[in-house]
C-alpha positions in Angstrom: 0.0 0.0 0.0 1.5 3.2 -1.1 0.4 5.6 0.6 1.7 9.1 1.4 -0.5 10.0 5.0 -0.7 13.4 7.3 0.4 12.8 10.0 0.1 16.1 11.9 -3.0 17.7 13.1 -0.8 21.3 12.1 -1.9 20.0 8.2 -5.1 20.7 8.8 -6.9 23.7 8.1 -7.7 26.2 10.8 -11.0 26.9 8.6 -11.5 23.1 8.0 -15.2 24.0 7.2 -14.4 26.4 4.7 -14.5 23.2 2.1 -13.1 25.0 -0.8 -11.1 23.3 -4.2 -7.4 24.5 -2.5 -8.1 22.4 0.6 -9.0 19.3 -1.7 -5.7 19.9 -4.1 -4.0 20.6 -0.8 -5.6 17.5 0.6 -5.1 15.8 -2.5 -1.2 16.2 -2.3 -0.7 14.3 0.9 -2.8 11.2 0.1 -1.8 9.0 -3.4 -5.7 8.6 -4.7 -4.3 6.5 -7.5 -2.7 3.7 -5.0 -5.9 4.2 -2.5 -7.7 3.1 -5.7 -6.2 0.0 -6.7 -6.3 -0.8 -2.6 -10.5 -0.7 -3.2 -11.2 -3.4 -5.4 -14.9 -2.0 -5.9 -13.6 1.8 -7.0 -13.2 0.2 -10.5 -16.7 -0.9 -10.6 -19.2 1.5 -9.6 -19.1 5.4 -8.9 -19.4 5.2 -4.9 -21.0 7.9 -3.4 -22.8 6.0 -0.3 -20.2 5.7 2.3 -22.5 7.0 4.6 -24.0 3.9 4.2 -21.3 1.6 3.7 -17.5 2.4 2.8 -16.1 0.0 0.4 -13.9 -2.2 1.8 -10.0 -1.9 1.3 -8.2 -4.9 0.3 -6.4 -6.0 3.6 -9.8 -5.4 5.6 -11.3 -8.2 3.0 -7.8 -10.6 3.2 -8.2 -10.3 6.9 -11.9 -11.6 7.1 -11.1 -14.1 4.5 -7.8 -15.4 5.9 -9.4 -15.9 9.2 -12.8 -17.8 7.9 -10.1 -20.2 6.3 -8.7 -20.5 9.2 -12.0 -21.5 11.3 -12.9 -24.2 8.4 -9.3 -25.6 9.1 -9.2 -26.3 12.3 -12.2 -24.8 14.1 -14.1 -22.0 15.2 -13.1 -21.7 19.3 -9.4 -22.9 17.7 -8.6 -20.3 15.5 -9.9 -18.0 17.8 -7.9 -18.8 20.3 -4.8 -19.0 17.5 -5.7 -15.4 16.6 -6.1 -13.9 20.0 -3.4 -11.3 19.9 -4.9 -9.7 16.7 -7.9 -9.6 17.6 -6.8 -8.0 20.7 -5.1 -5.2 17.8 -9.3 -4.3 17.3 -9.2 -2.4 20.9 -5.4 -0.8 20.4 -6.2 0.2 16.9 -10.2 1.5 17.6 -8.6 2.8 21.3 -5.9 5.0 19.3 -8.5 6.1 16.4 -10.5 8.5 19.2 -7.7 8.6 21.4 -8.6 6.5 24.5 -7.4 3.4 26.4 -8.0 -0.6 24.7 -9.7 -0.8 28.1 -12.6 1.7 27.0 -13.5 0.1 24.1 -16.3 -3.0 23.7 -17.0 -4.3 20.5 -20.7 -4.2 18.8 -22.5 -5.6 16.1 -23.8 -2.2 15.5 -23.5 1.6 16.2 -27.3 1.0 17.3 -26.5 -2.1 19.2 -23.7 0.0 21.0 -26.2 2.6 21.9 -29.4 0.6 23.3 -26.5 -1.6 25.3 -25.2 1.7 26.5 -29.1 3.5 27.4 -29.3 0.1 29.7 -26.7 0.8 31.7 -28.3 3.7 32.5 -30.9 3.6 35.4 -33.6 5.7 34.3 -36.8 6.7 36.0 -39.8 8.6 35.7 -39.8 12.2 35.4 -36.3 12.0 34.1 -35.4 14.0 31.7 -33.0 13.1 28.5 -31.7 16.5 26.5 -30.7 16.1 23.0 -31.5 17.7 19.8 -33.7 18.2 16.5 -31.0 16.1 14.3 -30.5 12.9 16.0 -30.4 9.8 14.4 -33.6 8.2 14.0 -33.0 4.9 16.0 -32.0 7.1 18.7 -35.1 9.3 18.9 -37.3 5.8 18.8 -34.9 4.8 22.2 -35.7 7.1 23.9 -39.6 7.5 23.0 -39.8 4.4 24.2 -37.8 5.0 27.1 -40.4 7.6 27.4 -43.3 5.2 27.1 -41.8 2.5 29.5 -40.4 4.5 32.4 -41.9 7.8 32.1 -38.8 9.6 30.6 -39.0 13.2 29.1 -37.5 14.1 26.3 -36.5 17.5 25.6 -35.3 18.7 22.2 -33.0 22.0 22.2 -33.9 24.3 19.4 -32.2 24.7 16.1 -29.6 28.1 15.2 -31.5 30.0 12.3 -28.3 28.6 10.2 -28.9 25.5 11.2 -27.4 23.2 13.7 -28.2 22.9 17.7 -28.4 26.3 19.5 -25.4 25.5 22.1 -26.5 28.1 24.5 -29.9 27.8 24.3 -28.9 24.1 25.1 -26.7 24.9 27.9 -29.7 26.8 29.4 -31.9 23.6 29.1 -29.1 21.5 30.8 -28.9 24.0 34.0 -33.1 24.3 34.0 -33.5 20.3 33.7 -30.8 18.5 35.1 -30.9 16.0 32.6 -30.4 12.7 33.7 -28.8 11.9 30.0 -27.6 14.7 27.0 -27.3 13.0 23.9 -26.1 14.3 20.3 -25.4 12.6 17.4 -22.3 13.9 15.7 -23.6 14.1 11.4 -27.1 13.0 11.3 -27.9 10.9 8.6 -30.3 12.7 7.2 -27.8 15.7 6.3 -24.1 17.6 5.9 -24.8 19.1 9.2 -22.1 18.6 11.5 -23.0 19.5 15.3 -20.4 21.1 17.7 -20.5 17.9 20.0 -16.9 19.6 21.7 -19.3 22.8 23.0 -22.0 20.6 24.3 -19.5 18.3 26.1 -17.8 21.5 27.6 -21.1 22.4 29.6 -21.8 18.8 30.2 -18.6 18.9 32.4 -19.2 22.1 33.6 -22.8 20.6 35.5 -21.2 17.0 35.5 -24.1 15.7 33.3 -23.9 12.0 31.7 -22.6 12.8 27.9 -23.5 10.4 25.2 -22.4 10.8 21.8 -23.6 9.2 18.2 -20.2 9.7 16.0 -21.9 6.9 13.5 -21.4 9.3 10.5 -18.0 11.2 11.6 -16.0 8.5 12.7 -13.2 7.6 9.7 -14.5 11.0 8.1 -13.1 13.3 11.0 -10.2 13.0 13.6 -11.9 12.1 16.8 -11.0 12.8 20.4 -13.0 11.9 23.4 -11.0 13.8 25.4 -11.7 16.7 23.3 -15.7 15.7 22.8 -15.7 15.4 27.0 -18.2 12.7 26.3 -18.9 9.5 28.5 -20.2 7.5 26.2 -19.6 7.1 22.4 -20.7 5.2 20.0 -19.8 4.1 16.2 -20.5 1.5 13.5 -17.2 1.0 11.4 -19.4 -0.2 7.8 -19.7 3.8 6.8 -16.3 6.2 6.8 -14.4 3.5 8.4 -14.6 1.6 5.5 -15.1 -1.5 7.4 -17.5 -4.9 7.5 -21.3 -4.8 7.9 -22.4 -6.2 11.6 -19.9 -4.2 13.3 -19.4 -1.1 15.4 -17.8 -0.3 18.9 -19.0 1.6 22.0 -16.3 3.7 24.4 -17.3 3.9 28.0 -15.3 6.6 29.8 -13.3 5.6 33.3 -15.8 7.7 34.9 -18.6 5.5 34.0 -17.0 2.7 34.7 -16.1 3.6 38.0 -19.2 4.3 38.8 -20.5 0.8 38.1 -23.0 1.7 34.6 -23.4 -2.2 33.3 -25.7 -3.1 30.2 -28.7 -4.5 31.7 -28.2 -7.8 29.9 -24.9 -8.5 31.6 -23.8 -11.9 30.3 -20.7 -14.5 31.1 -18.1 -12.3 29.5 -19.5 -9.2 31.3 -19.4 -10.4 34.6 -17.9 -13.3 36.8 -20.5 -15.2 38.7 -18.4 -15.3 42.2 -21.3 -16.7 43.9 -24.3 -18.7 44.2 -26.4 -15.3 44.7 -24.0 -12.5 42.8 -22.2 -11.3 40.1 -19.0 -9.3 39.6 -18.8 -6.9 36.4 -15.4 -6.9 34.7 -13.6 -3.8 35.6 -13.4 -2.7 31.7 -15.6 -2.1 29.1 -15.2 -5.7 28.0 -18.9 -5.8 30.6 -20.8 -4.2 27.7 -19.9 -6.9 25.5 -21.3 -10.5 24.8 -19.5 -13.7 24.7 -20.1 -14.7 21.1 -18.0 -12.3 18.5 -17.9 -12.6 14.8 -14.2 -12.9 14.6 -13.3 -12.6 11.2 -15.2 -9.2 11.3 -13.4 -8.3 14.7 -10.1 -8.6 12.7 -12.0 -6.9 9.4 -12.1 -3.8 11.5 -8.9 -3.8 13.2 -7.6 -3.7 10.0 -10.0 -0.6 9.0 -9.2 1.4 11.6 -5.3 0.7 10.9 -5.7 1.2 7.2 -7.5 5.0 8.1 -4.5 5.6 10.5 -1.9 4.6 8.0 -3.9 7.0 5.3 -3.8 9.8 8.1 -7.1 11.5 9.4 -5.7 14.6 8.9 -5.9 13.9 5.3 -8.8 13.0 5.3 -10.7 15.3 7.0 -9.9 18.0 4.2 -10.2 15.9 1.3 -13.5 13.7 2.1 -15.5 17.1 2.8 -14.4 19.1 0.2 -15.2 17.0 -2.2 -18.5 16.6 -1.3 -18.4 20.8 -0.7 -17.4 20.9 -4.6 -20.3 18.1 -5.7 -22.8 20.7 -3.1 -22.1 23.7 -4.8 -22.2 22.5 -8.6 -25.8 20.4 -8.1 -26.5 24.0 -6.4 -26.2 25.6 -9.6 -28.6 22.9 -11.4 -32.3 23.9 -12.1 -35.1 22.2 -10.4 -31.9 21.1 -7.6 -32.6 22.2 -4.2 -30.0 21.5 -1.8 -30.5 20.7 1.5 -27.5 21.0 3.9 -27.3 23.6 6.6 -24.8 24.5 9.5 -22.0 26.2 10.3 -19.9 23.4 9.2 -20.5 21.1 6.9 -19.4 17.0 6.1 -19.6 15.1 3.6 -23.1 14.0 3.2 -24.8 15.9 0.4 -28.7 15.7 0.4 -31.1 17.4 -2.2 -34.2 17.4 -3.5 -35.0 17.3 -7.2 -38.4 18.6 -8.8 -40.5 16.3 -10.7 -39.4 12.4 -9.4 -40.8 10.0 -7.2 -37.6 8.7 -4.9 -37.4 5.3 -6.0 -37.7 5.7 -10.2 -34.9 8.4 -9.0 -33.0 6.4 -7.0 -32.9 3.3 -10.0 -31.8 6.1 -12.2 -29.1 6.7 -11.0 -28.3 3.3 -10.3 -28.4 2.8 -14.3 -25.6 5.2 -14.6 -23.4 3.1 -11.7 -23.5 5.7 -9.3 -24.4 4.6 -5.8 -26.6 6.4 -3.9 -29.1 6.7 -0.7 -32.7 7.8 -0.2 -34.1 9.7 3.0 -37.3 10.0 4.1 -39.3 12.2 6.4 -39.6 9.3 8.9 -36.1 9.4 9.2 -35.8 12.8 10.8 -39.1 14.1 11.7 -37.7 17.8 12.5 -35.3 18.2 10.0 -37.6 17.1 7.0 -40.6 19.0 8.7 -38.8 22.6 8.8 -37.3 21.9 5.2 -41.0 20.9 4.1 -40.0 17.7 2.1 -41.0 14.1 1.8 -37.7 12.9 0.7 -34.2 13.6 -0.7 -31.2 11.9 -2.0 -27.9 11.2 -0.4 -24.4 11.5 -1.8 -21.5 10.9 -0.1 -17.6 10.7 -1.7 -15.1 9.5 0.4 -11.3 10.2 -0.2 -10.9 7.6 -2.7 -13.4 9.1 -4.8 -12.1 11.6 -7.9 -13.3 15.0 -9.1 -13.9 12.9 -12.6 -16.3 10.6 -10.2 -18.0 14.7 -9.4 -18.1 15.0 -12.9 -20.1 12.1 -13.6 -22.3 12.2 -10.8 -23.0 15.6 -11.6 -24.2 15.4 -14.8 -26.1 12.2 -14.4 -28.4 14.4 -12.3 -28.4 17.2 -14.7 -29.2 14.6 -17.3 -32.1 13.0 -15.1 -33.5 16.6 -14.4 -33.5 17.4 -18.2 -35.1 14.3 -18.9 -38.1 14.7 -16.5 -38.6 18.5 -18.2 -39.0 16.5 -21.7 -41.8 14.0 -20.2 -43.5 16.7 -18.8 -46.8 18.2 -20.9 
């Protein structure tokens, strides 16, 4: 792998929102695009612009899922897991240096959404608590807690939206000190947008009324350097299928020392979790190792130790500028297309790009584009009730480029939906 990676946060940009076409050159120089290429066996086949949904995989992320199945059909499941115990060990060093933590605070998931439900149950809510979060969390998130709601009595309390877009910090701050929130929870990027939310100013009040922190970085994680530290967050949780660039059925959840002092546990505590000392008690595990299971799909434990090393080698730095300025070019040129309405808003910006286009139902749209190889994502209004409901839409499509994606590949996605938009003008009377 020939890669030429940043490895200094002093490479990037002060104005790292300010997505512009000298930040992607610039961007471009540090990282060999050709050699990331021929690493992704898929960039050959198909314009990719869902990583938000699912990164495609690098070649040794695939090699290490297929080396280790062999391995299990050789000689057993239980044998080659115990053969390949110090790599898989390597999944907690490499996650653990990715958001700049301990091994010890990381447990492995089969999802981003498994590691936040397993991370709500630790927490012992009751009625007339209140959980504080915002109009752009993830949708699996805002159904959590409803039903948190709907079980317990919880409250959930939404902090209002910047004219610009994004949360109101202080507005949010003043609901913290009002409420006393038992939980604050933010999700990082939403799915449903570019918006990326200031999770480091929320975290920075959090501390300052010592409020239980949980963070959503589904979308940012292997898209933006992240630090807990930084975030002040006790909680954090991630798949590694999207910017990672890693397998389906996996994610991680980091539990801060704080929380795991204080003796959160999942509520499902199982015989990996916890020691049973006695007849009439259990013991949790002193790491976050007790918000894991006992069964682990091992060849995809190893898939995403070797994502997370392959992001490191490439250098976040990197690819913070280059991932959202490309999508910043692809926003601003389907801006300039007629009947294109696009939908991002915020101070700062990722690389999701969503837009609406006048005159197409979303899934003849949607199969459109998938005739001209360019993969792609629908939203819907169920996904983000808020959002969707201020921007007064029913739907939109989702791009996303990752760094491994070209300005030819904006090119072509680019005009395939000026195409698409010309051609629905000519069937129209």
């Amino acid at each position: 792998m020939r890669i030429r990676a940043a490895n200094s946060a002093e490479l990037l940009l002060s104005d790292m929102n300010n997505n512009n076409s000298a930040s992607d050159d610039f961007a471009e120089s540090l990282l060999d695009v050709a050699a990331l290429r021929a690493d992704t066996p898929g960039a050959g086949d198909v314009v990719h612009f869902n990583n938000a949904g699912c990164g495609l995989l690098a070649t040794p992320v695939l090699a290490a899922m297929i080396d280790h199945l062999r391995l299990e059909a050789h000689i057993g499941g239980y044998e080659a897991a115990a053969a390949r115990a110090g790599q898989v060990r390597e999944f907690y060093a490499e996650t653990a240096a990715l958001i700049n933590c301990a091994p010890e605070n990381i447990a492995f998931a089969g999802s981003a959404t498994h590691a936040f439900s397993t991370a709500l149950s630790a927490i012992p809510f009751e009625a007339g608590d209140v959980i504080l979060t915002t109009r752009n969390d993830f949708i699996s998130n805002q159904i959590a807690f409803l039903s948190l709601s709907k079980r317990f009595g919880v409250q959930v309390v939404h902090a209002p939206d910047l004219p610009e877009g994004g949360v109101d910090v202080a507005a949010m701050a003043g609901l913290m000190s009002r409420h006393r929130p038992r939980l604050v929870a933010a999700t990082h990027i939403p799915t449903n947008s570019g918006l990326v939310q200031p999770v480091a100013e929320i975290g920075r009040h959090c501390r300052e009324l010592d409020l239980l922190y949980l963070v959503d970085a589904c979308q940012s994680v292997g898209q933006y350097p992240i630090d807990v530290a930084e975030i002040g967050c006790d909680l954090l949780t991630a798949t590694c299928r999207k910017f990672l660039r890693g397998p389906r059925g996996s994610g991680f959840l980091y539990v801060s020392d704080r929380v795991l002092r204080a003796g959160y546990e999942p509520l499902f505590i199982d015989m990996y979790g916890a020691r049973w000392v006695e007849p009439g008690r259990y013991q949790p595990v002193e790491t976050a190792a007790r918000f894991e299971d006992w069964e682990f799909p091992y060849a995809i434990v190893l898939g995403c130790a070797a994502a997370a090393r392959y992001a490191r080698a490439v250098g976040m730095d990197a690819i913070a500028l280059r991932t959202p300025a490309l999508a910043a070019g692809l926003r601003d040129r389907l801006a300039d297309l007629p009947g294109i309405r696009v939908l991002d808003h915020g101070r700062q910006l990722s690389a999701l790009v969503t837009f609406a286009i006048d005159g197409w139902q979303p899934e003849p749209f949607k199969a459109a584009m998938d005739a001209h190889h360019i993969n792609s994502a629908l939203s819907f209004r169920h996904f983000a009730q808020f959002d969707f409901g201020d921007k007064d839409i029913d739907w939109c499509l989702r791009l996303s480029p990752h760094y491994y994606n070209t300005e030819q590949e904006v090119d072509q996605v680019v005009a395939a939906v000026a195409d698409l938009g010309v051609a629905n003008l000519r069937r129209q009377p």
